[in-house]
Residue, then its C-alpha position, 0 to 999 in steps of 0.5 A: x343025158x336027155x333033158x327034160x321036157x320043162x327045159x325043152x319047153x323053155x329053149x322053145x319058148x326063149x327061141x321064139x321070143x328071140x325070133x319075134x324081137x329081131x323080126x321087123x314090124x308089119x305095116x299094120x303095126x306100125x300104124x297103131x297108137x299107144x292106148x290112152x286110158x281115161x276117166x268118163x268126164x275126160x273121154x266126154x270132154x275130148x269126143x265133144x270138144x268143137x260141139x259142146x263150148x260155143x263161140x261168140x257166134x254161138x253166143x250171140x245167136x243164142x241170145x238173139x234166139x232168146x229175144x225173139x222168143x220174148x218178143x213173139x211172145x210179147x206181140x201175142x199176148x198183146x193181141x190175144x189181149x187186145x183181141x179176144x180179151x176185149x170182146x170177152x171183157x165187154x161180153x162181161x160188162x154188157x150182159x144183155x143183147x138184143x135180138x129181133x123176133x122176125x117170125x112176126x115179119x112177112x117177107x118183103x115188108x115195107x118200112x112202115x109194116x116193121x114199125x107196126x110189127x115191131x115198134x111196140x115190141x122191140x129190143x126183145x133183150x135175151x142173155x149173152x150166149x142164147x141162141x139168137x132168134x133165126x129168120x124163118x126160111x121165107x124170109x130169104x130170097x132166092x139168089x137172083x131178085x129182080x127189083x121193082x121200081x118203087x117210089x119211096x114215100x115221102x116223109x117230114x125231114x127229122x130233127x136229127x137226120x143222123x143213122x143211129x140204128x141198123x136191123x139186118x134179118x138174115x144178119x140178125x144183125x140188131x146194132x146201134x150206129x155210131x159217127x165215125x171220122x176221117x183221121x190222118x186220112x184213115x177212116x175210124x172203124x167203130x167197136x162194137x157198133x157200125x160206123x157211120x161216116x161222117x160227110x156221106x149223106x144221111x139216109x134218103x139224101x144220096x150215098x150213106x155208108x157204113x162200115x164195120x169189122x169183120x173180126x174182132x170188136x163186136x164183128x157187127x159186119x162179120x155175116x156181111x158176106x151172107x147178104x144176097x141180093x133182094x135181102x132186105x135192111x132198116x136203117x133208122x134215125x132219130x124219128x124214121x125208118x128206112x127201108x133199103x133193099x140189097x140191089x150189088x155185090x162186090x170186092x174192091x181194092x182198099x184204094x178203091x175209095x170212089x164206092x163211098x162218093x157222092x150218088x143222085x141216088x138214095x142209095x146204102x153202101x155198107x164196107x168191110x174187110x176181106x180175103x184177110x184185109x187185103x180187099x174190102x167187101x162192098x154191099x150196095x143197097x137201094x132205098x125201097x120206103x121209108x116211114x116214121x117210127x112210132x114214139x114206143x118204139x122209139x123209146x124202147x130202142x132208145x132203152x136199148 
């Protein structure tokens, strides 16, 4: 009696099975896990564990992280404060500067010339954020000058021998000058204004220095690096103006303090900070004239 296909088929397939049971495990096999199936959140938790819980070092560096971020923050603030927001806020509570019109001075002019020029005439006060009165091109004087030996003239002792103002025409620089001392064995930088050392000599008396910043607070000294030699400055005092004529040029070392000593010479020496305050710049003026200012002029810069 012959079977049928369906039953041939099944002993086929039952026979096989029985081979594949008895038969031994391939390596390959062997080395195979069982499957694990899981949820979406316990398969993350498992794939960062090690990555996603910190430990204590990791808490204690993110928290110090935190801190210096406050902390730079903090000194930022302070300095954009204490920096460009006080300049800001005097531009703000001062509305007025004042500017020279040297259009009307010839190159070269003595002491008592700016005075007849100028002295009826100045400040000019013109807004904050106009575009302050350039010096004409021949008022600038070629890189190299060779000064002449001038006598300066002789002129009463003033009441009050104490630099009060400073007029620099290829600085356009028009500023007051205020006393500054020596504290702690530093010297005050004056703000907004240029700083007169006390003890040094008043001007036509030997070494008169002056300092300013460079930066921040008014920056009166910020084109100091601009000076050549030949430019000319005024200096005045309660009822003279000198006339100095720029004559050196260098960098120093801020312990190089011998730049403010003493000088048989009546000299000016004008100080501020460079190559980002490592050093100082130091600009060294020889006295030309000097002449007495006229009582207009002196009322209107007293206005000022």
């Amino acid at each position: 009696m012959l079977e049928s296909p369906k039953v041939q088929s099944s002993a086929d397939d039952l026979s096989l099975l029985q081979d594949l049971l008895q038969a031994a495990p391939s390596e390959h096999s062997r080395s195979r896990r069982p499957a694990q199936l899981r949820s979406l959140t316990q398969q993350r938790t498992v794939a960062l564990h090690g990555y996603r819980f910190r430990g204590i070092l990791d808490q204690v560096l993110f928290r110090f992280e935190r801190i210096l971020m406050i902390v730079l923050f903090g000194f930022f603030s302070y300095w954009l404060y204490n920096g460009y927001g006080r300049d800001w806020w005097y531009a703000r509570q001062n509305p007025t500067a004042v500017a020279i019109n040297w259009d009307q001075v010839r190159p070269g002019a003595s002491a008592a010339e700016i005075n007849q020029v100028l002295g009826s005439s100045l400040p000019y006060v013109a807004p904050v954020g106009a575009a302050p009165a350039a010096p004409p091109d021949y008022l600038i004087p070629a890189q190299q000058f060779i000064l002449p030996p001038v006598i300066p003239t002789a002129t009463p002792e003033p009441s009050d021998p104490t630099p009060v103002h400073i007029y620099v025409p290829v600085m356009d620089l028009n500023s007051p000058v205020n006393e500054v001392f020596l504290r702690d064995g530093v010297w005050e930088v004056a703000e907004y204004a240029v700083g007169y050392h006390h003890g040094t000599a008043y001007p036509a008396a030997g070494n008169t220095v002056l300092a300013g910043h460079a930066g921040l607070r008014g920056a009166v000294f910020a084109r100091l690096p601009e000076l050549k030699l030949g430019d000319d400055i005024y200096i005045e005092t309660a009822q003279i103006r000198f006339h100095y004529r720029v004559s050196g040029i260098q960098n120093v070392q801020p312990t190089q303090v011998e730049v403010m000593y003493p000088s048989a010479e009546s000299i000016l020496t004008m100080i501020t900070c460079t190559a980002w305050d490592t050093q100082r710049l130091v600009v060294t003026a020889h006295l030309v004239d000097q002449s007495p200012l006229s009582s207009k002029g002196g009322e209107s810069r007293g206005s000022a």
